[in-house]
N, C-alpha and C positions, 0 to 999 in steps of 0.2 A: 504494500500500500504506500504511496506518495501522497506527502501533505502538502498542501499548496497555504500560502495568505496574499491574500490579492486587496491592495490598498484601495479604497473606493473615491471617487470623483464626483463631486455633486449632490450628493448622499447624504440624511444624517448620518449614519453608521460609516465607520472611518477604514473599517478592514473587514472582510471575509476571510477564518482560517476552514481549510476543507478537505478532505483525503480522499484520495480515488483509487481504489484496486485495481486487479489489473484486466479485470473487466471493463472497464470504464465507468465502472460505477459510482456515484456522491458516497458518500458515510460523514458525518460529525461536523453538518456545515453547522457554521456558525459564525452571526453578523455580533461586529462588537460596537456599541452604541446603536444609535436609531430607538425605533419602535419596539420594546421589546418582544413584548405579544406577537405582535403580529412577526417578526422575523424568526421567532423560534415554531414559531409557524412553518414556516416555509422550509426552516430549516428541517424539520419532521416530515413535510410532506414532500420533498425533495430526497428524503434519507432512501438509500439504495436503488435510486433513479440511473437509469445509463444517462451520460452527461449531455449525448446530443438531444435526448428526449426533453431536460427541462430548458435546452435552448432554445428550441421547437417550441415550447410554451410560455416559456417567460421573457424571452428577447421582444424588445421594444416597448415593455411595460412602462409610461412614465408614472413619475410622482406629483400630479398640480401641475405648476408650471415648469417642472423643470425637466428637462430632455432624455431625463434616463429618470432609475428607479435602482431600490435596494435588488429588487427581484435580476432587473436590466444587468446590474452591475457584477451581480454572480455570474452572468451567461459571458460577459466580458470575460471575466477572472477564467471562465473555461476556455474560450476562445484561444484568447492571450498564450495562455499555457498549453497552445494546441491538442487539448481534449478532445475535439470535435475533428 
């Protein structure tokens, strides 16, 4: 398993730490600040997701007015880290 932290941009929440097996599968995401409710949310319902899956669902989610989202910025951090 590979842990990833991927510093967030725009975001309350200031970093994503995350580990992916070698399936490609999420395990232990986790947004540090923001919302907290609602990210440990995501982070549960994203838990042993294949990584291209929650790109496919969560890429392009804003927050208000601003051009990305907690959700958006995970799919980044996968991206980034050529997950996908």
């Amino acid at each position: 398993m590979k842990h990833f932290t991927y510093y967030t941009q725009s975001t309350c929440s200031v970093a994503i730490d995350f580990d992916v097996d070698d399936e490609g599968r999420l395990h232990n995401v986790q947004f540090m600040g923001g919302c907290d409710g609602n990210l440990q949310g995501i982070g549960r319902l994203v838990e042993g997701m294949d990584a291209a899956a929650v790109v496919e669902r969560l890429q392009g989610i804003r927050c208000g007015f601003k051009s990305t989202s907690c959700p958006d910025q995970l799919c980044r951090a996968i991206k980034e880290n050529n997950l996908v």
